[in-house]
C-alpha positions in Angstrom: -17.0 -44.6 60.5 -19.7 -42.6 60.9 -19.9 -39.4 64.1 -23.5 -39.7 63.8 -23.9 -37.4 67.3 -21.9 -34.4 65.4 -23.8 -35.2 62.1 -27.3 -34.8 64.1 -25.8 -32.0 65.9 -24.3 -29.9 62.5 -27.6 -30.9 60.7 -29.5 -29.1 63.3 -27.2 -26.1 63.7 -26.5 -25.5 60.2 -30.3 -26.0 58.5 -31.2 -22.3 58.2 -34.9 -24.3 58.5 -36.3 -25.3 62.2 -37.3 -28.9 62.0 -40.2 -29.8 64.0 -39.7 -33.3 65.3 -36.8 -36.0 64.9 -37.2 -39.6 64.0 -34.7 -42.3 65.0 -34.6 -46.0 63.7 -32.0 -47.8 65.6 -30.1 -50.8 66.3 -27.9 -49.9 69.2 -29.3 -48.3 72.2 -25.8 -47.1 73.1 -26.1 -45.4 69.3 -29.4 -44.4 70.3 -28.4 -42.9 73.4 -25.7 -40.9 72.0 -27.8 -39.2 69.4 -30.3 -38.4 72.3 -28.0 -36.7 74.2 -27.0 -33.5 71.4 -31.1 -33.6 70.5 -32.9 -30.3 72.0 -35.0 -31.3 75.1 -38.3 -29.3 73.4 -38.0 -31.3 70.1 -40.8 -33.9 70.0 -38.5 -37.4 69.4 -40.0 -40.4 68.5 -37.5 -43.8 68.2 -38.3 -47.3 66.3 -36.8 -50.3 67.3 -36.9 -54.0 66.4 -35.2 -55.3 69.1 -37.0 -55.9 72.9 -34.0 -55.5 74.8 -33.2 -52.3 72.8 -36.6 -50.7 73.6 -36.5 -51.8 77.2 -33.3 -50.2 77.7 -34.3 -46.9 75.8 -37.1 -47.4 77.7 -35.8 -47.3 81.3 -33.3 -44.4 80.2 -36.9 -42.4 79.7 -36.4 -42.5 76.1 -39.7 -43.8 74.7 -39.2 -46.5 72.0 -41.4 -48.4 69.8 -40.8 -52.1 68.4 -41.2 -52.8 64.7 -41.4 -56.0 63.4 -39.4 -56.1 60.6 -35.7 -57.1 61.8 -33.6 -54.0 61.1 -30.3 -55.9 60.2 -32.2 -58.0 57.5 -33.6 -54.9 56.0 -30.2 -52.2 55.1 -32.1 -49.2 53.1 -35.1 -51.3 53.2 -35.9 -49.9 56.7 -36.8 -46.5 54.2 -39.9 -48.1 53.2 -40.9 -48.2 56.6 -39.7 -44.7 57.7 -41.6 -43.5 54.8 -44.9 -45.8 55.7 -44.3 -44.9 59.2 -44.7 -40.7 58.4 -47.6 -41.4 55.7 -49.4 -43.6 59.0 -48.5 -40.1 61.1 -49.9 -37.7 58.3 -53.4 -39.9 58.2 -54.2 -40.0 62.0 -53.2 -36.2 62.2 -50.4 -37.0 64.4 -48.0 -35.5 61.5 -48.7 -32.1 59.7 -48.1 -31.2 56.6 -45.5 -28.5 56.0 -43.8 -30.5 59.1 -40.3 -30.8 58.7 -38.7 -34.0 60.4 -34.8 -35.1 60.7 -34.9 -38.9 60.3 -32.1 -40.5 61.9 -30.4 -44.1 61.0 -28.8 -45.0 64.1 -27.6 -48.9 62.9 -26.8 -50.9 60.9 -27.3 -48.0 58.4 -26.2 -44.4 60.0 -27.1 -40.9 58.4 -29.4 -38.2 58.3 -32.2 -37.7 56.1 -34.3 -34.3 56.0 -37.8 -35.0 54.9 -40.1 -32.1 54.3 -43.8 -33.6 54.3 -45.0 -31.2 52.2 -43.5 -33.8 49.6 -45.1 -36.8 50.8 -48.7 -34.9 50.2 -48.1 -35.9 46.8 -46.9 -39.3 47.6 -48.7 -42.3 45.5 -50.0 -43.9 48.7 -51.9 -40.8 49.6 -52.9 -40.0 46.2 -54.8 -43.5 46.2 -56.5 -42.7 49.2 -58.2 -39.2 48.0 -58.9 -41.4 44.8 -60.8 -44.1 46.2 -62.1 -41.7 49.4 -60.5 -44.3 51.7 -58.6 -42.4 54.3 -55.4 -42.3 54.5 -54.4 -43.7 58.2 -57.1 -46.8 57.3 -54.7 -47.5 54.1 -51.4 -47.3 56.1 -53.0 -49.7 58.7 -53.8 -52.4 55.9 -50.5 -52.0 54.7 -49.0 -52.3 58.2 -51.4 -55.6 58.5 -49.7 -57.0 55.2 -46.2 -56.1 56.4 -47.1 -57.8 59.3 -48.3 -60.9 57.4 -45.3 -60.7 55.3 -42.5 -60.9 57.9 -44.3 -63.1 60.3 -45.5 -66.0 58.3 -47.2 -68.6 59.6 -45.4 -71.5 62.0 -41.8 -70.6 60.5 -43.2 -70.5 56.7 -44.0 -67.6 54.7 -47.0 -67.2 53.5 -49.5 -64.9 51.2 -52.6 -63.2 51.9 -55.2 -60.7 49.8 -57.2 -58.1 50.8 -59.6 -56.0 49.4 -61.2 -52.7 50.3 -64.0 -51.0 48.9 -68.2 -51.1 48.2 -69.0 -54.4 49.8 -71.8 -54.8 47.2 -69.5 -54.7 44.4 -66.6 -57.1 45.8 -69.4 -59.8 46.9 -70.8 -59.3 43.7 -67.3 -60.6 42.1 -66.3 -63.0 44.6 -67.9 -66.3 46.4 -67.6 -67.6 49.8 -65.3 -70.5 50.7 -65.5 -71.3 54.0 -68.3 -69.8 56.6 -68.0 -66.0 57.6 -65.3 -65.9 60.4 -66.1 -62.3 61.2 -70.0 -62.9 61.4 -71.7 -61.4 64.6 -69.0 -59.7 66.0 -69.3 -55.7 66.8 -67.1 -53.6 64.6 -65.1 -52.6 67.0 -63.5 -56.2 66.8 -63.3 -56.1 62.8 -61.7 -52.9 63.1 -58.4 -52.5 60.9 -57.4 -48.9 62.5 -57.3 -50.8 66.1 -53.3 -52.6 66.0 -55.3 -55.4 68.9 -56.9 -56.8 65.4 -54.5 -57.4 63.7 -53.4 -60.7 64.8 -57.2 -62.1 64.2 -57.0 -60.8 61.2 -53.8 -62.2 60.3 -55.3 -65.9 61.4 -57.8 -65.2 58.9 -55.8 -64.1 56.2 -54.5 -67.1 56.2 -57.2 -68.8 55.0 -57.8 -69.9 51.1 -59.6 -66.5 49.3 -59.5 -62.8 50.3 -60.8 -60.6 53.3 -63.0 -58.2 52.6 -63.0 -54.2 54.1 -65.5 -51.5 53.7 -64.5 -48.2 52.8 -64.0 -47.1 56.7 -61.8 -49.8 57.6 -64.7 -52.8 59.1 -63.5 -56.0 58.0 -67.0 -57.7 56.6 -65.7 -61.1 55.4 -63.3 -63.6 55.1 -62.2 -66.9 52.8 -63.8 -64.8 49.6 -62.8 -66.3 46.4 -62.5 -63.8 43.7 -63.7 -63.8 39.9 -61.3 -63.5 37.5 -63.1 -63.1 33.6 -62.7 -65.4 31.1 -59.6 -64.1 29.4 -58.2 -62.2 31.8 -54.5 -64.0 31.6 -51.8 -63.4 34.6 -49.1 -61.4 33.2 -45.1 -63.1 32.9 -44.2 -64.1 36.4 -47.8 -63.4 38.3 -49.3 -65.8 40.3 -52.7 -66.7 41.1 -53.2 -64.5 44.3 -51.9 -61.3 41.8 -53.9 -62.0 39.5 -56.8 -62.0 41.1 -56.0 -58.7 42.9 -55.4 -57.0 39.6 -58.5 -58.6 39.1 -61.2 -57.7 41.6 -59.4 -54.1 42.0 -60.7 -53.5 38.3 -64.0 -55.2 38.6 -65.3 -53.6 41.2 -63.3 -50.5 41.2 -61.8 -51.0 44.3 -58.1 -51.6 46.3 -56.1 -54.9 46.5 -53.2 -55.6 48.8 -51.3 -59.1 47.8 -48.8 -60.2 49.8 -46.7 -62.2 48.7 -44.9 -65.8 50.2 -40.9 -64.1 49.1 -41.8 -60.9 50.4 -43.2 -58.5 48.7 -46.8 -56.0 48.8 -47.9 -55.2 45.8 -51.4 -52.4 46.3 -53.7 -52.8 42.7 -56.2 -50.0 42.2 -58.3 -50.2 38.7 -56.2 -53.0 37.4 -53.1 -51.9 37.8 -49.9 -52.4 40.0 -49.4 -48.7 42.0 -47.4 -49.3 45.2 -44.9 -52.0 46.4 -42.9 -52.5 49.0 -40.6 -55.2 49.2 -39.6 -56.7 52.6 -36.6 -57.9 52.2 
């Protein structure tokens, strides 16, 4: 069994290297707690949580806590994927340096320490895609934190797919045609805005319609219910559906991003026709 209290503690007193904020994923707020308590009181802390009752408790201990919505104990070293989204998310809305170096802590159902230096993630695919298709970086993390929650929601108990697509509006109505009337018509951006979390569930409702939404490069959803193109002999590949395909798709014709999420699971980001990122949720 794991002392993760002296692990945290050794890690910090024996890395010849200051770290500059810790990160916590948790299970147990007793866990939690204990961690808290060998932590430096000047070291920025910041602790994730996909359990109410766990953040309500860290939370009246005057440990502030944030709720994810994946379930921890469903996810084991899955919950990486959302450390490491989680960080990138920091690094794009300038919350998170780079050259920061940050002690990650899994405080249950998996316990260790991880040392990240974010100097490493600068080179990280995700962010890499961004500066290629001049989308910034914090408006790709929030589509991807849109798709996982799509992905571990669902829809009335069921899981369910969705398809985005980000990029020159001309060019992605140019390859795609409207199925239902324009949801997001007439609204102010400030409502269609994918960087504001209070979106998301609208957004989610209409991701759930048959086609695609559509995004601009800064993040302003423009449409919804788009059906994309997909050229005459353009075949899926073994095992890809109809959603995937038409990702790979659209990314290529008009040289944009697609997020697919898919009904077991799993994101898959296509830039210029091709598969380049994918997280799986479970």
């Amino acid at each position: 069994m794991v002392d993760l209290p002296a692990l945290v503690k050794s890690t910090l007193e024996g890395d010849k290297r200051s770290f500059d904020a810790v990160l916590m994923v948790t299970a147990s707020a007793r866990k939690a707690k204990s961690v808290v308590e060998v932590l430096p009181k000047e070291l920025p802390l910041t602790v994730l949580t996909s359990q109410s009752k766990i953040q309500n408790s860290l939370t009246d201990a005057g440990i502030e806590t944030t709720k994810m919505e994946e379930h921890l104990s469903a996810q084991g070293l899955g919950v990486l994927n959302h450390v490491h989204d989680f960080i990138l998310q920091g690094m794009g809305e300038g919350r998170i340096s780079r050259g920061e170096r940050l002690l990650v802590v899994l405080a249950e159902p998996v316990e260790g320490v991880i040392v990240i230096d974010t100097n490493v993630l600068s080179t990280n695919r995700l962010a890499n895609i961004s500066n290629e298709f001049n989308i910034e970086l914090a408006i790709l993390t929030k589509l991807m934190e849109l798709a996982r929650h799509i992905g571990v929601r669902g829809r009335e108990g069921h899981s369910v797919g969705a398809l985005f697509a980000i990029g020159p509006l001309p060019a992605l109505r140019k390859y795609s045609t409207a199925l239902v009337l324009n949801p997001f018509k007439g609204h102010p951006n400030e409502k269609r805005d994918i960087g504001d979390h209070a979106n998301h569930e609208s957004m989610a409702e209409f991701a759930w319609l048959d086609g695609a939404i559509l995004f601009n490069r800064e993040g302003i959803a423009s449409d919804a219910g788009r059906y994309f193109q997909v050229p005459a002999g353009v075949v899926p590949k073994p095992g890809e559906g109809g959603r995937h395909l038409a990702a790979r798709a659209i990314s290529q014709l008009a040289e944009c991003i697609a997020i697919c999420v898919s009904s077991n699971g799993t994101i898959t980001l296509y830039a210029n026709g091709k598969d380049r990122y994918k997280v799986k949720l479970s």
